[in-house]
Every structure is written in structure tokens, then in C-alpha cells.
C-alpha positions as CSV (number, residue, x, y, z in Angstrom):
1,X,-31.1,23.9,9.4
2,X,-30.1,22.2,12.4
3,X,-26.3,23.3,14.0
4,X,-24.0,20.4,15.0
5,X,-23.7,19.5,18.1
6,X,-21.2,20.8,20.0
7,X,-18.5,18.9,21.8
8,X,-16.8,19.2,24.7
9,X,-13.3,18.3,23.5
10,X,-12.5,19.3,20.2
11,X,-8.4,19.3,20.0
12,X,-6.1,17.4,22.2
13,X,-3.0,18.9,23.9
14,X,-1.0,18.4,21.3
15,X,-3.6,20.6,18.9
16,X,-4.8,17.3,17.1
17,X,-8.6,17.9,16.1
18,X,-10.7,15.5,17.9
19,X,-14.4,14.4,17.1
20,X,-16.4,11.3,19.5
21,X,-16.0,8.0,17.7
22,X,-13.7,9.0,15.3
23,X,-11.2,6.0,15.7
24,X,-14.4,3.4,14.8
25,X,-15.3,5.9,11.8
26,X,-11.7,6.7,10.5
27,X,-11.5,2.4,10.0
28,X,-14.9,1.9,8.4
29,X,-13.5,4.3,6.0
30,X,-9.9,3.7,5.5
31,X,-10.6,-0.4,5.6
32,X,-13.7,0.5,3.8
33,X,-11.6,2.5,0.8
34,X,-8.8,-1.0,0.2
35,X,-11.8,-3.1,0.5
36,X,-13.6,-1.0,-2.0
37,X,-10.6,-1.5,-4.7
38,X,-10.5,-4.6,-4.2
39,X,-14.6,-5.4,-5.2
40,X,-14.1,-3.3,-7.9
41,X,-11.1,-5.0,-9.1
42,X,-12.8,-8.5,-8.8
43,X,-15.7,-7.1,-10.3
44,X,-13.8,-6.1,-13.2
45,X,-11.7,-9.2,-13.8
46,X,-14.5,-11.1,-13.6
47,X,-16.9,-9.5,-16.2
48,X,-13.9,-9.4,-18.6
49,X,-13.3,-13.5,-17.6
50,X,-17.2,-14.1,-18.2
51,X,-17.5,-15.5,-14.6
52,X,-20.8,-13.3,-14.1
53,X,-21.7,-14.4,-10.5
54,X,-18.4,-13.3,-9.4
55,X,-19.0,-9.8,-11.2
56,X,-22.5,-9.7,-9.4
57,X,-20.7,-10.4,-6.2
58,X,-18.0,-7.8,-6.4
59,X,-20.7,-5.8,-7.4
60,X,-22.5,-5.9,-4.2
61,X,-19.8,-6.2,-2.0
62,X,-18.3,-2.5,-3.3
63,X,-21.9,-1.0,-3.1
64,X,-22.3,-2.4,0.8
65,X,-18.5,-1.2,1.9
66,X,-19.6,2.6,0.0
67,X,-22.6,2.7,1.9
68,X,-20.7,1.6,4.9
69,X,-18.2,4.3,4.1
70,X,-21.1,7.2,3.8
71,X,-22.7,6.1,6.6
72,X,-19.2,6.7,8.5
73,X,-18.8,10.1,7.3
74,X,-22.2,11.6,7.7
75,X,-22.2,9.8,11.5
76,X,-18.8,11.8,11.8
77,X,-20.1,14.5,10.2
78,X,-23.2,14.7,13.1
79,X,-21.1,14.5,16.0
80,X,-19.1,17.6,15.6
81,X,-18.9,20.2,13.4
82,X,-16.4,22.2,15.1
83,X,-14.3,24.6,13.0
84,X,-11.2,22.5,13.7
85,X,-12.6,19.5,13.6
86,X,-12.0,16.5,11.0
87,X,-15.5,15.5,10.4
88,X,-14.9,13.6,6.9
């Protein structure tokens, strides 16, 4: 197995963990998680309403923002895998 890479900054002065590109990757996921509920929601409304293009849309949008979302993690995963860090 391959070890992380190591980073030069891993906590800020305050004792904050701290990982390269986390901002970007901490809004892919959080964004990524209330757009998620809301494909599934549409999704479910309407395959219960019988609009089934809407289902199929909903359907695609919550598998393209989880893939978005896993991408996110294992790119934050990758950068540092410090002890203290919050990789995910």
C-alpha cells in the first residue's frame, strides 16, 4: 500500500486540522448532501405522481451529486492522511 502524502501544514494556530483544498471539497460535499435530498425527494414524489421522466431525472441527478460527493472525499482523503487531519 501506498502512505499518504504528507503535508506540510496539518493544524492551524488555533489547533484546527487542516488538509490542501479542503474548503472546495468540504462544499462539494455539504452542497452535494442538500442537493442529494432534494433528487431523492423529487424522485420519489414523482414515481408516486406517475410523472416518470421526472423520476428518471431525479434519479440521475442524485447518482451524479453522490459520485461528485465520493469523488470529494477520496480526493480529500489523498491529500493528507495525517493523524489529525479531517480527511472525510
Amino acid at each position: 500500500m501506498t502512505e499518504p502524502r504528507k503535508t506540510e501544514e496539518q493544524v492551524d494556530p488555533r489547533g484546527k486540522p487542516m488538509v490542501p483544498a479542503t474548503p472546495r471539497d468540504v462544499v462539494h460535499v455539504r452542497l452535494g448532501s442538500f442537493g442529494l435530498v432534494i433528487a431523492v425527494a423529487v424522485a420519489v414524489i414523482a414515481g408516486l405522481s406517475g410523472v416518470w421522466w421526472l423520476m428518471i431525472v431525479g434519479i440521475v441527478a442524485a447518482v451524479a451529486i453522490g459520485v461528485d460527493m465520493y469523488v470529494a472525499t477520496r480526493r480529500q482523503k489523498s491529500l493528507g492522511g495525517g493523524p489529525r487531519s479531517e480527511a472525510g
